[in-house]
FIRO-953010 format. One record per residue (C-alpha): residue number from 1; residue in one letter; chain; x negated, y, z. Coordinates in pm, 1 decimal. Layout:
N
+-----+------+-----+----------+----------+----------+
| seq | type | mol |       px |       py |       pz |
+-----+------+-----+----------+----------+----------+
| NUM |    a |   A |        X |        Y |        Z |
...
+-----+------+-----+----------+----------+----------+
END
This chain:
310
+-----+------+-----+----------+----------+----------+
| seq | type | mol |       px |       py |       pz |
+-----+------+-----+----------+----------+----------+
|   1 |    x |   A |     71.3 |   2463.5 |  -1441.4 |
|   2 |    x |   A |   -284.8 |   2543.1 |  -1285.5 |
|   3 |    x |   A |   -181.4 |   2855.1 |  -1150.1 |
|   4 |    x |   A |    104.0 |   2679.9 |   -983.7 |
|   5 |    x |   A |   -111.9 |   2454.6 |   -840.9 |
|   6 |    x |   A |   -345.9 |   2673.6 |   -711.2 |
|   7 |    x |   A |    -72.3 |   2900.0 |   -563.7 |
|   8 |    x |   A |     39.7 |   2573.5 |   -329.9 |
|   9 |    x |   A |    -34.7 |   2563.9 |     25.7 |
|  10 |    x |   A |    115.2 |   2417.2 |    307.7 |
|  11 |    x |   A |    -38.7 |   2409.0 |    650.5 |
|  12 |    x |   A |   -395.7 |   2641.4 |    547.2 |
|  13 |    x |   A |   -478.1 |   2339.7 |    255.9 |
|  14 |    x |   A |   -434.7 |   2323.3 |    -78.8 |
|  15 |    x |   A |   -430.8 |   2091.8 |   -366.6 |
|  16 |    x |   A |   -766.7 |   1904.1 |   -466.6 |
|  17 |    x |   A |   -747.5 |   1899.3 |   -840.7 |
|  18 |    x |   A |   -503.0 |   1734.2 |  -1113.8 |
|  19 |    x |   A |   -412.3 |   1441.1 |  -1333.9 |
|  20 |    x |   A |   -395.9 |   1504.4 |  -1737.2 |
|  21 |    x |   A |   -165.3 |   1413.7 |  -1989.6 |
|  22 |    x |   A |   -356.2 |   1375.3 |  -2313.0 |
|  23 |    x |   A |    -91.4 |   1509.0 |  -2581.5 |
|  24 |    x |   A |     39.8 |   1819.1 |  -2748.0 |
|  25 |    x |   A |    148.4 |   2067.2 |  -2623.8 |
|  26 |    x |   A |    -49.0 |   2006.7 |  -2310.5 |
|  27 |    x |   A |   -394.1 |   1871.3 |  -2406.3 |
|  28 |    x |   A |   -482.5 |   1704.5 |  -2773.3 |
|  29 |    x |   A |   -696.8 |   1473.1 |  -2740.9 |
|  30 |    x |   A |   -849.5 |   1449.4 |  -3063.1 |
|  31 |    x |   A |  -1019.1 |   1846.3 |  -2933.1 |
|  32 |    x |   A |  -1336.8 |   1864.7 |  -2995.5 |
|  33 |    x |   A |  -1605.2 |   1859.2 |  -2747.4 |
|  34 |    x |   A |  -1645.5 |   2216.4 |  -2714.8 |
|  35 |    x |   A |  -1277.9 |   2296.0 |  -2658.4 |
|  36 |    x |   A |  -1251.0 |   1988.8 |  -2438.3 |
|  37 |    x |   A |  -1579.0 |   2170.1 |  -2197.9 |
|  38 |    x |   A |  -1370.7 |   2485.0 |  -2197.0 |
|  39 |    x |   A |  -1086.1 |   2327.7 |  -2050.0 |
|  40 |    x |   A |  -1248.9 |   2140.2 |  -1799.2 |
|  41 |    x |   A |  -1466.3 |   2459.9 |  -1707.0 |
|  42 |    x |   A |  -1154.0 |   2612.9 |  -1664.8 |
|  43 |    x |   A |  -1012.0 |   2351.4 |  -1406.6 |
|  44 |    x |   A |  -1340.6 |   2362.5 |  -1210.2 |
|  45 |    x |   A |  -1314.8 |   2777.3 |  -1199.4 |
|  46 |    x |   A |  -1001.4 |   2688.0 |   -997.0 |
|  47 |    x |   A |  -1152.8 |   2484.5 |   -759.9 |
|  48 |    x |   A |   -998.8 |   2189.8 |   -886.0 |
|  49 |    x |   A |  -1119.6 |   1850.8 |  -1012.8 |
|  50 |    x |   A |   -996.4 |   1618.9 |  -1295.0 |
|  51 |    x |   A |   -840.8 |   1290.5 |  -1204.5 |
|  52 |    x |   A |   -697.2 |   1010.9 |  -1372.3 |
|  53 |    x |   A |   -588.2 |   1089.1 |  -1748.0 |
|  54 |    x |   A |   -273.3 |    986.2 |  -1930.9 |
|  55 |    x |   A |   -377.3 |    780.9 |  -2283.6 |
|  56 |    x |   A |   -114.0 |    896.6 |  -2557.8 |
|  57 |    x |   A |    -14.1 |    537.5 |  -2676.2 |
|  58 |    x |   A |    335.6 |    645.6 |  -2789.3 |
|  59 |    x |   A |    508.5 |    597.9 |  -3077.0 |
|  60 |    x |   A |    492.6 |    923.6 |  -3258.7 |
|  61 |    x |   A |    175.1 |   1028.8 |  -3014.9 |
|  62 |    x |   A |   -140.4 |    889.1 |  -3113.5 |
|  63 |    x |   A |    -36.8 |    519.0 |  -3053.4 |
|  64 |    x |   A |    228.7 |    234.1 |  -3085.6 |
|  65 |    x |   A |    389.7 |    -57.5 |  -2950.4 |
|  66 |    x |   A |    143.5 |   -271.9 |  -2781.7 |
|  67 |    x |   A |    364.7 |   -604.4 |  -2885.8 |
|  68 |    x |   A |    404.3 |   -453.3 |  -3251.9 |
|  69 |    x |   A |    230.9 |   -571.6 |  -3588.4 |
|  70 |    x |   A |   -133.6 |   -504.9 |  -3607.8 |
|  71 |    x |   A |    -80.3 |   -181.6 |  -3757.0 |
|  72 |    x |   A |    121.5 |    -64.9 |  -3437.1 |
|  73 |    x |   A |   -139.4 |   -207.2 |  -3229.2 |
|  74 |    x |   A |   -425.1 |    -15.6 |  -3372.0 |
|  75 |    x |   A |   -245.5 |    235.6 |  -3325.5 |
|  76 |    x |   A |   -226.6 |    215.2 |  -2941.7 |
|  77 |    x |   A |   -604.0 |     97.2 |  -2877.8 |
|  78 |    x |   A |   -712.8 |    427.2 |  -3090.2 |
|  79 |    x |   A |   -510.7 |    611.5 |  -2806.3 |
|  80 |    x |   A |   -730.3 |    432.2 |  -2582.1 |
|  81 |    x |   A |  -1028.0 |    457.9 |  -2729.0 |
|  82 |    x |   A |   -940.9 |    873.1 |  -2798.1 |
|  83 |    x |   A |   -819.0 |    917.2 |  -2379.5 |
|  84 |    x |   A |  -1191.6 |    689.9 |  -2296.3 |
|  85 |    x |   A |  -1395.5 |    950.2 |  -2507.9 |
|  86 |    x |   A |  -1220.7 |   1250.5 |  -2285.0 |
|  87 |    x |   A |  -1281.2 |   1081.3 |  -1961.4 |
|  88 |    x |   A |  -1632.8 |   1045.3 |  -2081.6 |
|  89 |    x |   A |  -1692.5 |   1389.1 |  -2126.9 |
|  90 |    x |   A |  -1541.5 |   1513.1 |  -1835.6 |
|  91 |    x |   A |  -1728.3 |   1247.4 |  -1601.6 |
|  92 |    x |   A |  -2054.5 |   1352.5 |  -1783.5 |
|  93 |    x |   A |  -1966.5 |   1736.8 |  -1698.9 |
|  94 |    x |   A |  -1909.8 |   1679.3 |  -1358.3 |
|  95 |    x |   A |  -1559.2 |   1758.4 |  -1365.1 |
|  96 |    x |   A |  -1417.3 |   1429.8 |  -1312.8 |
|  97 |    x |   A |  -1532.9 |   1196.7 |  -1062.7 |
|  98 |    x |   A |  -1216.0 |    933.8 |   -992.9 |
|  99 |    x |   A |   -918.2 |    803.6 |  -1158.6 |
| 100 |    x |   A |   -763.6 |    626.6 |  -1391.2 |
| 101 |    x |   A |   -647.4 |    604.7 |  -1748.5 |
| 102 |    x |   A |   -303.1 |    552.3 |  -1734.6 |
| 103 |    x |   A |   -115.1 |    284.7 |  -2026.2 |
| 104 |    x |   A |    204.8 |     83.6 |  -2022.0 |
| 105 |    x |   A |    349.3 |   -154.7 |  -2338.5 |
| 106 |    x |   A |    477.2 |    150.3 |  -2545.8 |
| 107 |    x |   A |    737.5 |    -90.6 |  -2644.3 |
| 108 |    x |   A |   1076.8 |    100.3 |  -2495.4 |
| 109 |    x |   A |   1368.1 |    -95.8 |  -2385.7 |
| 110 |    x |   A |   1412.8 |   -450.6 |  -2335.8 |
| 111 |    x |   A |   1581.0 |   -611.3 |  -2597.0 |
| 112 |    x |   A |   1300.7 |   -690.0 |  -2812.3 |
| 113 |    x |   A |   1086.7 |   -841.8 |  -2559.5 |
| 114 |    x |   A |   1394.6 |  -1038.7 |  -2392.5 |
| 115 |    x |   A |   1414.5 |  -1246.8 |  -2763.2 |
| 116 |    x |   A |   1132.8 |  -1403.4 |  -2699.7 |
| 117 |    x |   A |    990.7 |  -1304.7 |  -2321.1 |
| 118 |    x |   A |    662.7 |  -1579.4 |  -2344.0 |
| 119 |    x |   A |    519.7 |  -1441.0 |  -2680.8 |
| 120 |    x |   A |    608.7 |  -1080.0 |  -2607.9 |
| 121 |    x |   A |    373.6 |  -1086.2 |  -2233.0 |
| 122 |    x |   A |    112.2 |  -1257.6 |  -2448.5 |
| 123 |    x |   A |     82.9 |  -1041.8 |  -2746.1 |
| 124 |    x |   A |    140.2 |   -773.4 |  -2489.5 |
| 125 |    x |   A |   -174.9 |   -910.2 |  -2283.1 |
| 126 |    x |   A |   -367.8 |   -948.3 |  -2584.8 |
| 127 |    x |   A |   -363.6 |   -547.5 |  -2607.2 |
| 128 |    x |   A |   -396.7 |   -490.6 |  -2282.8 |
| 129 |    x |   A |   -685.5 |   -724.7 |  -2289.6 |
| 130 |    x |   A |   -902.3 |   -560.0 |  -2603.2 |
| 131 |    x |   A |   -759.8 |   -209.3 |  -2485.8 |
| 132 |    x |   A |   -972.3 |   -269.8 |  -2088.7 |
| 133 |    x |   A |  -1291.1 |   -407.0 |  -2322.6 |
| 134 |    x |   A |  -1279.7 |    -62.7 |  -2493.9 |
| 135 |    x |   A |  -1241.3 |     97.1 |  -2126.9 |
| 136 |    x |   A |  -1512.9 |   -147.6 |  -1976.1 |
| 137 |    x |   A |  -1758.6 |     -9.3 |  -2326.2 |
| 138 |    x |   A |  -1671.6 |    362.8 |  -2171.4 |
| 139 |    x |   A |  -1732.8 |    285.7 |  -1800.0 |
| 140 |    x |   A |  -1417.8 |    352.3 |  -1738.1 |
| 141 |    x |   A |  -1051.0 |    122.3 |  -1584.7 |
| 142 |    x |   A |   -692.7 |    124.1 |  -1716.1 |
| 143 |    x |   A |   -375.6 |    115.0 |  -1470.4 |
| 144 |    x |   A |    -44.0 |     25.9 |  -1644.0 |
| 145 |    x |   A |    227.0 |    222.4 |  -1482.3 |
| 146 |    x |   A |    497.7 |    -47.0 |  -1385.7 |
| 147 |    x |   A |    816.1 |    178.5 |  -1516.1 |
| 148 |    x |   A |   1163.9 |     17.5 |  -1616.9 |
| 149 |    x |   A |   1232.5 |    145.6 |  -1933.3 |
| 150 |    x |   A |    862.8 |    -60.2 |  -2030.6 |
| 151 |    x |   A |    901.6 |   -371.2 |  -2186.1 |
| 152 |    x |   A |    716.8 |   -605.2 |  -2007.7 |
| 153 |    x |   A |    682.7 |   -434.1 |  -1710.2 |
| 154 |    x |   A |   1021.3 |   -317.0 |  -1623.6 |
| 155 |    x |   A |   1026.1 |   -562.3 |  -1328.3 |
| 156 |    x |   A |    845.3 |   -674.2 |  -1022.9 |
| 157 |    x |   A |    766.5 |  -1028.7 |  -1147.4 |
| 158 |    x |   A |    724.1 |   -910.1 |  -1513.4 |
| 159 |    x |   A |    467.5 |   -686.3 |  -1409.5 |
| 160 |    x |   A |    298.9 |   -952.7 |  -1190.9 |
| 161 |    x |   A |    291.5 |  -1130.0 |  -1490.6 |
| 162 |    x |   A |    140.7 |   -962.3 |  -1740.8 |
| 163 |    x |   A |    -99.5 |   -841.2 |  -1481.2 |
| 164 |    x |   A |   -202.6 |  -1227.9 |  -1449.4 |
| 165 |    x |   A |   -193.0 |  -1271.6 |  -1836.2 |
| 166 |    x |   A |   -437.8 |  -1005.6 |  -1867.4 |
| 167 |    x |   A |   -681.5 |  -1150.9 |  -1591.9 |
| 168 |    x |   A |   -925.9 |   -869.7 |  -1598.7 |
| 169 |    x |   A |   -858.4 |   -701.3 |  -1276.3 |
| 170 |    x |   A |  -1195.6 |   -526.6 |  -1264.4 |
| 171 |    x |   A |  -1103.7 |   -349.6 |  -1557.8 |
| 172 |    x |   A |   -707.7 |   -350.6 |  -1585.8 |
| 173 |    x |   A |   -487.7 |   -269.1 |  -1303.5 |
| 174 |    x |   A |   -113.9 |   -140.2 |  -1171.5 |
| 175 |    x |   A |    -54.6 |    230.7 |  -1153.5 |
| 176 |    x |   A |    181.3 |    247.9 |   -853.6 |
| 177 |    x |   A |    470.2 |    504.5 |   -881.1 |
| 178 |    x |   A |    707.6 |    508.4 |   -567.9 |
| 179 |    x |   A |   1031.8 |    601.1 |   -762.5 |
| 180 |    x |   A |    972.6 |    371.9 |  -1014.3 |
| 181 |    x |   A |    890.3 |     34.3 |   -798.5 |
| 182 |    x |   A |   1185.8 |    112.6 |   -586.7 |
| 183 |    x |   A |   1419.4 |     59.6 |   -895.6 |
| 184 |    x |   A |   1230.1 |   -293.8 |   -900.1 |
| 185 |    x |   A |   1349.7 |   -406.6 |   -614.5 |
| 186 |    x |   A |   1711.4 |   -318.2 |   -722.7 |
| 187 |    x |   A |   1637.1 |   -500.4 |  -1067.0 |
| 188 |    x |   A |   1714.4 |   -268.5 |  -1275.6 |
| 189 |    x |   A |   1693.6 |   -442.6 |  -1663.6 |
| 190 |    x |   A |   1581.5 |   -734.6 |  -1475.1 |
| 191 |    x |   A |   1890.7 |   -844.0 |  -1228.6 |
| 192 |    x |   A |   1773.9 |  -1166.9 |  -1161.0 |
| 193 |    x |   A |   1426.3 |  -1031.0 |   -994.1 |
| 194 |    x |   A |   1613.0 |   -812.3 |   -747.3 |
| 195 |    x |   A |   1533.2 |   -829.1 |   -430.7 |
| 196 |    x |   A |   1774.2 |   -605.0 |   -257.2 |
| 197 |    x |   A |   2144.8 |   -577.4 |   -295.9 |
| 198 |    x |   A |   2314.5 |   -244.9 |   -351.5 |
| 199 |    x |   A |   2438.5 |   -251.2 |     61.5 |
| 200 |    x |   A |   2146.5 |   -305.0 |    192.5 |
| 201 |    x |   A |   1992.0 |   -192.8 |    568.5 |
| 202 |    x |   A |   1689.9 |    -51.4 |    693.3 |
| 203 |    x |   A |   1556.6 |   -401.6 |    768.4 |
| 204 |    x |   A |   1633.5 |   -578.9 |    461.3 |
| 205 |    x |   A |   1416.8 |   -283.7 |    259.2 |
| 206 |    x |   A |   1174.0 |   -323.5 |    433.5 |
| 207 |    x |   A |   1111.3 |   -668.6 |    446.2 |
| 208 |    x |   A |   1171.7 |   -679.6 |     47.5 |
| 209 |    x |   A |    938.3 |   -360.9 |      1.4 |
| 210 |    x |   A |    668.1 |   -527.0 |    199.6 |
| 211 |    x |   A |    706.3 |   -910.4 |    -19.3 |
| 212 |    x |   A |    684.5 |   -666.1 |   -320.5 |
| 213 |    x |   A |    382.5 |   -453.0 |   -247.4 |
| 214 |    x |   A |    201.5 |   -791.9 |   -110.2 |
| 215 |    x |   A |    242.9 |   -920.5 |   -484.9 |
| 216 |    x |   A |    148.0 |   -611.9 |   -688.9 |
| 217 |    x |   A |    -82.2 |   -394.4 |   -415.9 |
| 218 |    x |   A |   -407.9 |   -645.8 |   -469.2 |
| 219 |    x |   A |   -371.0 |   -461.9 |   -869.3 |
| 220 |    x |   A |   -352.2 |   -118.7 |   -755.7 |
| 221 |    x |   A |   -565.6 |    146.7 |   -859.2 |
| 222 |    x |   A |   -355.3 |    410.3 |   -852.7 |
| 223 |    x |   A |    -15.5 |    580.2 |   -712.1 |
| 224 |    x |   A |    202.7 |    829.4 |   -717.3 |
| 225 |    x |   A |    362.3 |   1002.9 |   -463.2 |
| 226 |    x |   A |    769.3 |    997.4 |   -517.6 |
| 227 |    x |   A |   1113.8 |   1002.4 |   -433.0 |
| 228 |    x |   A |   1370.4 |    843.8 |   -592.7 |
| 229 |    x |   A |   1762.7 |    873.5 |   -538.3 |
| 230 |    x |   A |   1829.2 |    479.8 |   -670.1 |
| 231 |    x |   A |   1972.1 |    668.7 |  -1024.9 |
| 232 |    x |   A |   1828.3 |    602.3 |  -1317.4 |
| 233 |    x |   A |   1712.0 |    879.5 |  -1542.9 |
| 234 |    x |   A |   1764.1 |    975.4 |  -1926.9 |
| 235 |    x |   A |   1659.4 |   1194.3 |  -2145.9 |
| 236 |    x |   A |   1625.0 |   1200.0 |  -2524.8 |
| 237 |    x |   A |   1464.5 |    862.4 |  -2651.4 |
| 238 |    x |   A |   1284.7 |    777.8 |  -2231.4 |
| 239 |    x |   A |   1598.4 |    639.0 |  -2102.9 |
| 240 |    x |   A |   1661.4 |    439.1 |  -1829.4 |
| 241 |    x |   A |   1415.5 |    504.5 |  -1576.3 |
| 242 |    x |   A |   1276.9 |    577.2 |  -1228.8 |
| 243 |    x |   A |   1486.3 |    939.7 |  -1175.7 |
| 244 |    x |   A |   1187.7 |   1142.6 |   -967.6 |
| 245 |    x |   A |   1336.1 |   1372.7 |   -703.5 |
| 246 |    x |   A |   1182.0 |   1644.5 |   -431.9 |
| 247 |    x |   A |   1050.7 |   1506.1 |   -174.4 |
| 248 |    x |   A |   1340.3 |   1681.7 |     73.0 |
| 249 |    x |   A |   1611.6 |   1563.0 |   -148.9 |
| 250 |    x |   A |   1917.2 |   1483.6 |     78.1 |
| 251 |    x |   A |   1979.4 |   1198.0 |   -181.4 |
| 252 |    x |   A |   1600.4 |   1053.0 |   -175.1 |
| 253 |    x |   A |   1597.1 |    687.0 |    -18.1 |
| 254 |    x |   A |   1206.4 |    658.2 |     28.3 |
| 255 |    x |   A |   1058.0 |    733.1 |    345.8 |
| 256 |    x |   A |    706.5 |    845.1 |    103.8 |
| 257 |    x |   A |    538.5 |    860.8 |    383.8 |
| 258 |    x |   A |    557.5 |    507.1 |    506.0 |
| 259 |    x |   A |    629.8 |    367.4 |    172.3 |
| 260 |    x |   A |    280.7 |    492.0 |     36.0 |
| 261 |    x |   A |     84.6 |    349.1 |    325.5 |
| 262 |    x |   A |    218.0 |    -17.4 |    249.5 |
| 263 |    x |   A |     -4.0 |     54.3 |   -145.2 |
| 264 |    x |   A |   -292.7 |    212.2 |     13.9 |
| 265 |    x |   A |   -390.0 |    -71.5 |    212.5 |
| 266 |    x |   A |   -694.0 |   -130.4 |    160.8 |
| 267 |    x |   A |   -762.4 |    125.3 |   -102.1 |
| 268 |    x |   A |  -1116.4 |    172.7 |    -98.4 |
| 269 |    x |   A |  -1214.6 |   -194.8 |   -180.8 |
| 270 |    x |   A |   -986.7 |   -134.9 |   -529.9 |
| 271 |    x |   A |  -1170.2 |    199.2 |   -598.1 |
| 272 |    x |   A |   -846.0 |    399.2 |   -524.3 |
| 273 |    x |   A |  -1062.6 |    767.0 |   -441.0 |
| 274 |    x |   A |   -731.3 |    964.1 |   -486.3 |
| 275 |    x |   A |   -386.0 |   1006.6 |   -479.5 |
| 276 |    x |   A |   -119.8 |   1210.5 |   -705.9 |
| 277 |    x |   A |    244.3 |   1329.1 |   -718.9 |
| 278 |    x |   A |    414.6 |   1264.5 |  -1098.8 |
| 279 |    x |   A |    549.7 |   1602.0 |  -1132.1 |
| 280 |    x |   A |    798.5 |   1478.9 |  -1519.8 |
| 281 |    x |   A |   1158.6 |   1471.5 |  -1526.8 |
| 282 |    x |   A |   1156.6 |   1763.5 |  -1352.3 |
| 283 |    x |   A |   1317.8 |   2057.4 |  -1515.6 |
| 284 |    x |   A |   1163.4 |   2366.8 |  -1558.1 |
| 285 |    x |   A |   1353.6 |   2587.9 |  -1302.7 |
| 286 |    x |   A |   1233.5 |   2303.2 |  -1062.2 |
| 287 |    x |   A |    881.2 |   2370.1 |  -1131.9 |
| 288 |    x |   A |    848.2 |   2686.4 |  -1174.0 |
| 289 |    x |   A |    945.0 |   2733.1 |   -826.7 |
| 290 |    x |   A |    669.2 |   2769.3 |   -559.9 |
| 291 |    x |   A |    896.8 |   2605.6 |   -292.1 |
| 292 |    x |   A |    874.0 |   2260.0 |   -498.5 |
| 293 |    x |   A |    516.4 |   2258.1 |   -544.7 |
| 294 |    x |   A |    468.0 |   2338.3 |   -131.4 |
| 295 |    x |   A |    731.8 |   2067.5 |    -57.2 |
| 296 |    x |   A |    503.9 |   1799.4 |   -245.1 |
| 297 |    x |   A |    172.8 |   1937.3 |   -113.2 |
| 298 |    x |   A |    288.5 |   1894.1 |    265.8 |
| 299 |    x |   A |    438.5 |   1533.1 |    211.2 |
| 300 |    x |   A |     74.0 |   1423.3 |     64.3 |
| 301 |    x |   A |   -105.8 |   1608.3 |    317.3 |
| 302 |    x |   A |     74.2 |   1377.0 |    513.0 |
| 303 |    x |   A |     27.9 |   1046.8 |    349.6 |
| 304 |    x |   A |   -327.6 |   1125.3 |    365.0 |
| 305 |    x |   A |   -394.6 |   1204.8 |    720.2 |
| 306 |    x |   A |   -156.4 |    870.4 |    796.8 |
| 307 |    x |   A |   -391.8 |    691.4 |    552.5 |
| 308 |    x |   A |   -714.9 |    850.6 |    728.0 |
| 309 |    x |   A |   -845.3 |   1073.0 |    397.2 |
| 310 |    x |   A |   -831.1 |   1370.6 |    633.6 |
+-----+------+-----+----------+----------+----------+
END
């Protein structure tokens, strides 16, 4: 996967550096420090930089549902506390100067949460909360990925919610992915916070895209650069959620471009350094080709220069 990145070009520049996803097979986080140096001297040999980190707080990862019993919920702020001592070590080696650490509820599906919506946000919030105290202790902030498949956060308002709930903005905030908010405005799990309906026109998108950034952006800390073809996506045991396509799918319904510069509004004053494409659900033959990593270099080239970061 580093070799593939480094191989990308598209117009003479090249990719920055990359995000990490703390679990086996890629990365295990409980590595010691030694093996942990190696790796990130091995990114830096590439030219490349370290950016935000994905926490394992999965059941059967490191972690656990966020609005389980107390077991399940020491479960996930270990995974938090595991992905903080990473980012720690790769800030103090210089290979890691932005980002995020990247969370959501770890409870999949809806069903639970819709039995008793009030105490599931709060005991959801009260994770959240103690998780961004751990990730205040490491110098470090949290941004919970709004996806559908989340409970929780598998709607716009939802989101807003336990965003609110949380109240520690300095320390917690929304990871914006463009394929997965555009399933919130079709309310996906959550029909009655749609905001579009399934003929809409240019106009209409637009006007509901803009009333739905305007209520999440003031959270965001981080985003991802994506297309989505209004399916959903399953596979294995993450089903139900924001289907990721190239950026020149003839399907796609984003333009990313101007999509992405209605979140990075002003950026800097939320500490947002960097930008990143979320390169899963992608199958292998799709990423293994050089033509899909070039296709997603040149669209973020371009959201950058619109956004001024050239």
């Amino acid at each position: 996967m580093l070799d593939l990145t480094c191989a990308a070009e598209a117009g003479g520049q090249k990719f920055d550096g990359v995000d990490l996803f703390l679990y086996s097979p890629h990365i295990d986080p409980s590595s010691g420090d030694y093996e942990l140096r190696l790796l990130a001297e091995s990114i830096q040999r590439r030219g490349l930089e370290i950016g935000s980190l994905v926490a394992p707080v999965w059941p059967g990862t490191m972690g656990d549902s966020a609005m389980g019993d107390a077991e399940a919920r020491a479960k996930f702020l270990s995974a938090v506390e595991s992905a903080c001592r990473v980012a720690r070590l790769f800030d103090d080696c210089g290979a890691r100067k932005s980002g995020v650490i990247r969370i959501d509820s770890a409870e999949f599906g809806v069903n639970k949460w819709k039995s008793d919506p009030l105490s599931g946000t709060k005991l959801i919030a009260e994770t959240f909360r103690e998780a961004a105290r751990i990730a205040a202790d490491a110098g470090q902030r949290l941004a919970a990925e709004g996806e559908i498949c989340w409970a929780g956060m598998h709607s716009w308002r939802d989101m807003l919610d336990l965003l609110e709930e949380v109240d520690m903005p300095q320390t917690l905030g929304f990871q914006a992915d463009l394929a997965h908010t555009y399933l919130y405005l079709l309310g996906y799990n959550a029909p009655e916070h749609a905001m579009l309906g399934a003929d809409y026109c240019e106009e209409e998108f637009y006007l509901a895209y803009q009333l739905m950034v305007d209520r999440l952006r003031p959270w965001t800390i981080d985003l991802h650069i994506a297309q989505n073809d209004g399916e959903v996506f399953g596979a294995g045991s993450h089903d139900r959620t924001g289907k990721h396509c190239l950026p020149s799918d003839p399907n796609g319904k984003l333009d990313i471009v101007r999509c992405a510069s209605y979140w990075l509004e002003g950026a800097a004053s939320r500490g947002v350094q960097h930008i990143c494409w979320d390169g899963c659900m992608f199958p292998n033959s799709v990423l293994d080709s050089p033509d899909t990593w070039n296709s997603v270099l040149e669209v973020m080239i371009k959201v950058r220069d619109l956004h001024g970061w050239n």
